[in-house]
N, C-alpha and C positions, 0 to 999 in steps of 0.2 A: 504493500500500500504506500510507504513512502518509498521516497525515492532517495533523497538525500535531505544531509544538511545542509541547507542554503546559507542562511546567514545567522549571524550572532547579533544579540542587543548587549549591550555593557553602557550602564546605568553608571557614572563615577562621579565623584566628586574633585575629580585631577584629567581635565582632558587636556589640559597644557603637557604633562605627562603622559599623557598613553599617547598625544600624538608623537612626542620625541622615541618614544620606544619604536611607537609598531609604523615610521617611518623610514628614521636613521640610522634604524637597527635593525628592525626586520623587513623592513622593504615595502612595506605595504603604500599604496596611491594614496592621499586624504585630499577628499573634496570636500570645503568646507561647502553648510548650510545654512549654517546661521552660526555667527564667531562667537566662539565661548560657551558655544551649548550645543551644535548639532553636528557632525560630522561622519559624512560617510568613506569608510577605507573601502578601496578597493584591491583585489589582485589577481584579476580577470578580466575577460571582455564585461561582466557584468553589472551592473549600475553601482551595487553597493554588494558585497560580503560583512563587514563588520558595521554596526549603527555604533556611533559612539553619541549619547545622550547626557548632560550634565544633571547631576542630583546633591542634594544639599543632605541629603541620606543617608543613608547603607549604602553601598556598593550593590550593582542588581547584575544578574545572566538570563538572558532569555536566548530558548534557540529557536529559530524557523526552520521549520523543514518542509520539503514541498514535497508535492504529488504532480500525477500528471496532468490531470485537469481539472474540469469541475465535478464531474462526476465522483470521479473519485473522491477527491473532498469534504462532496456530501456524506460517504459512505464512511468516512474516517469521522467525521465530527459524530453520525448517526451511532458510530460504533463506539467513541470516547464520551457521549451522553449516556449510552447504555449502561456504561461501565459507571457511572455517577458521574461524570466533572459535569460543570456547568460552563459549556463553550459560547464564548460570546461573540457576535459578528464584529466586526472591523468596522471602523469611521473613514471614510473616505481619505481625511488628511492621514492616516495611518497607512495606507493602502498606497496612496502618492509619496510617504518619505522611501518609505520601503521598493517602491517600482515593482510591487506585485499587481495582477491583476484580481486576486481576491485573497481571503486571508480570514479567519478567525481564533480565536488565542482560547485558552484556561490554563490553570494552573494545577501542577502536576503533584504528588502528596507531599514532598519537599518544600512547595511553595516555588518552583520555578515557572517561570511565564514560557509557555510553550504555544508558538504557534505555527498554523498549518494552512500552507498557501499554495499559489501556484503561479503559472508567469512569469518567474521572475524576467526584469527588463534586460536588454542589452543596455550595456553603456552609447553615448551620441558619441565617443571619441575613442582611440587605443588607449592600454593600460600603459601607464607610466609607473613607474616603480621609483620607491623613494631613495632609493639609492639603485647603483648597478647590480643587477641580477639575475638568472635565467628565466626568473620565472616562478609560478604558484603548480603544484599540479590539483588541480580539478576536475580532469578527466582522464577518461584509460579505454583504448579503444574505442572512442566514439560516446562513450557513456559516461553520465556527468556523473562522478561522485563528492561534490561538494568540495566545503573548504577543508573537513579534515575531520576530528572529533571534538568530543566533551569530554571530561573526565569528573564525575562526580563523585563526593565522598556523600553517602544517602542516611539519614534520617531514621528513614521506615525503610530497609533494605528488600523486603520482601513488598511490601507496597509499590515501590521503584519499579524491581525488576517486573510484578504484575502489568504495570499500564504499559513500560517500554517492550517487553516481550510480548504478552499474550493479547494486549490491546491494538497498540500500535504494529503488533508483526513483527519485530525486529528479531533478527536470525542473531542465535547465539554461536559465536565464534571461536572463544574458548576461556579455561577458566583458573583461577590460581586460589590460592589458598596463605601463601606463604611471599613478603613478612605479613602479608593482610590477606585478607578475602574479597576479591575482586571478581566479574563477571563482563566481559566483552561482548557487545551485539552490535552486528551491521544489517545496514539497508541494501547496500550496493556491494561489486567489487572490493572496495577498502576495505580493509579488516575488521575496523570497527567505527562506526558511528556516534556510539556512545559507551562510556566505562561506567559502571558501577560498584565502590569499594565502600564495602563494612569495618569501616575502619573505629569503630567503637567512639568516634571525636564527634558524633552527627552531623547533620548536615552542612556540607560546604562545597564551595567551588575547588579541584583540585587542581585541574588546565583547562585550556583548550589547545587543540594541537593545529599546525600548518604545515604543509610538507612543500620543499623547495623541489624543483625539478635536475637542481644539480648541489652535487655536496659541497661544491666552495663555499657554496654561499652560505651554510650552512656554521664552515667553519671561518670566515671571515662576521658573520654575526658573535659565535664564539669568542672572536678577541677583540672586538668592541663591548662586551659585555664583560671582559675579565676587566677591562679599566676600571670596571667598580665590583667588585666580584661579590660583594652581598648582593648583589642585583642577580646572582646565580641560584637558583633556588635546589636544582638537580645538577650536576655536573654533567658532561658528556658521557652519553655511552650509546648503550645498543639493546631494544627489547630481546627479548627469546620470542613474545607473541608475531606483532608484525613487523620483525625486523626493523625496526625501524633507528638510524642513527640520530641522536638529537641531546639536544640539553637544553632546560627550562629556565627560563625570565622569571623573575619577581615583578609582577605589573605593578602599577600604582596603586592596583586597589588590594594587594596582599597575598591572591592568588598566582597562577603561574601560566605563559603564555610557552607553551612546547614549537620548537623551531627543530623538522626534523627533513629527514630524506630516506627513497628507496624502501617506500613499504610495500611488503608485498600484500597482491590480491587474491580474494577467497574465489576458487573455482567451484565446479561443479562437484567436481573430488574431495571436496572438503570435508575434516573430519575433525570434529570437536576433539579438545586434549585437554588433558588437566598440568597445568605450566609447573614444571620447580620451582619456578621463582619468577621473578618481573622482569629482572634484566639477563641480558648474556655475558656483560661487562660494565662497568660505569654506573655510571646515573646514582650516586652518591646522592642519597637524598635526606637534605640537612633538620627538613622539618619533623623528622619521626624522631620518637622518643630514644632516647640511646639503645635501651635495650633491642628494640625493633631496628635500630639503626645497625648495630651489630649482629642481629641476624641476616639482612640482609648481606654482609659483609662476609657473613660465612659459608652462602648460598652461592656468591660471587665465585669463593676459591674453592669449592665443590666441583662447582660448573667447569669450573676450569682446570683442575686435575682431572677431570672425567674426559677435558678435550674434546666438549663441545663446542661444535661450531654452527654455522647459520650460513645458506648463499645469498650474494648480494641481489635482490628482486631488479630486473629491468623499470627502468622510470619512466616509459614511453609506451 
């Protein structure tokens, strides 16, 4: 039923800040909308990927995900009322910041703004990249798979996984247990669309991930980010799940923006596993408690006296 994630909303009360990050550091395009408050990133032909929103509040994540048209739509909103949420239709100026042609939102058990559209616009111009770089990947063969994932730490873990699996459809892709308990499901080819971890801390934003089309860029964002290196929140490394090489930003608002390359895609042949661990090397992750942080750490040199390894996925 969905297709992909289209775009992010990020609610901040620092967009002078998120646009120096996700410009001059991670490449993304910023059209402004209105200065100081509204700004659409882009990193694609398409109008907008990221909404950046100013808020004198919390910090907020909303995701959109689309479908294929309207049909469909109806049949997802029919089927996310059934299950109880109370979806509500879209306002016309909502539907024009966004450059969807229709759209309705609710709110998922977590309390994230979740909505579900379709259309998304073409941009009127090419994508300019805020600094030099190959590029976003957004598509694989012809097939859009969006900007990337979510990663959520959930709440009501079992309520999560209810609406995003058995509601929404989302295909489960694989699972870990160790240093946390986490669960991967995708829409599309990409590995995963959405993460959800039981990480006993309840509900938060963990990342959202982007995937570059080539690894320089990947590592030249890397050493523009060690000139401040608490702005580092994961070090570099490499999943076990979707291969993926990357290392995580500290945004402004506290959470983490994942900057990564070469993940692989779930085929036909695909067959759910249960993971050792999260990573294959790296990704030193500074927020876990020591002791989980030392497990990790031991899972690491396991992994690695066992002399596992991972092939690099083609990016095209």
């Amino acid at each position: 039923m969905i297709d992909a994630l289209s775009y992010v909303l990020i609610g901040t009360p620092d967009i002078p800040g998120w646009l120096q990050m996700a410009t001059a550091i991670a490449g993304l395009q910023a059209d402004v909308v209105e200065p100081g408050h509204t700004v659409r990133l882009r990193m694609d032909g398409k109008v907008q990927r990221l909404l950046l929103q100013s808020t004198t509040g919390k910090p907020t994540l909303g995701m959109g995900y689309t479908v294929a048209g309207p049909e469909v739509l109806e049949a997802v909103i029919r089927k996310v009322e059934d299950a109880g949420f109370a979806v509500t239709p879209s306002m016309p100026e909502e539907r024009a910041l966004r450059g969807v042609a229709a759209m309705a939102h609710f709110r998922d058990p977590d309390g994230y703004r979740v909505e579900l559209a379709y259309g998304l616009q073409d941009a009127a111009t090419p994508f300019v990249p805020g600094r030099p770089i190959g590029g976003f990947r957004t598509q694989a063969g012809g097939t859009d798979m969006g900007i990337g994932h979510t990663a959520l730490m959930a709440g009501d873990f079992a309520a999560m996984k209810h609406l995003y699996h058995e509601v929404l459809g989302f295909q489960l892709s694989d699972r870990g247990s160790k240093p946390f308990v986490a669960e991967f499901f995708h829409t599309n080819p990409r590995h995963h669309t959405i993460g959800l971890a039981d990480t006993g801390t309840g509900p938060g934003v963990y990342h959202f991930m982007l995937e570059y089309k080539e690894w320089d860029d990947v590592g030249r964002a890397y050493d523009m980010a060690l000139e401040k290196p608490e702005s580092i929140g994961v070090s570099l490394g490499r999943h076990l799940n979707d291969h993926v090489t990357s290392f995580y930003l500290r945004t402004p608002d506290g959470w983490m923006l994942e900057l990564g390359w070469a993940g692989r895609l779930i085929g036909e042949d695909w067959q759910v596993s249960e993971l050792p661990g999260m990573s294959l090397w790296g990704h030193d992750r500074t927020w876990l408690p020591d002791a989980k942080r030392e497990e990790a750490r031991q899972i690491l040199k396991k992994l690695s006296a066992e002399g596992l390894r991972a092939p690099i996925a083609p990016t095209e």
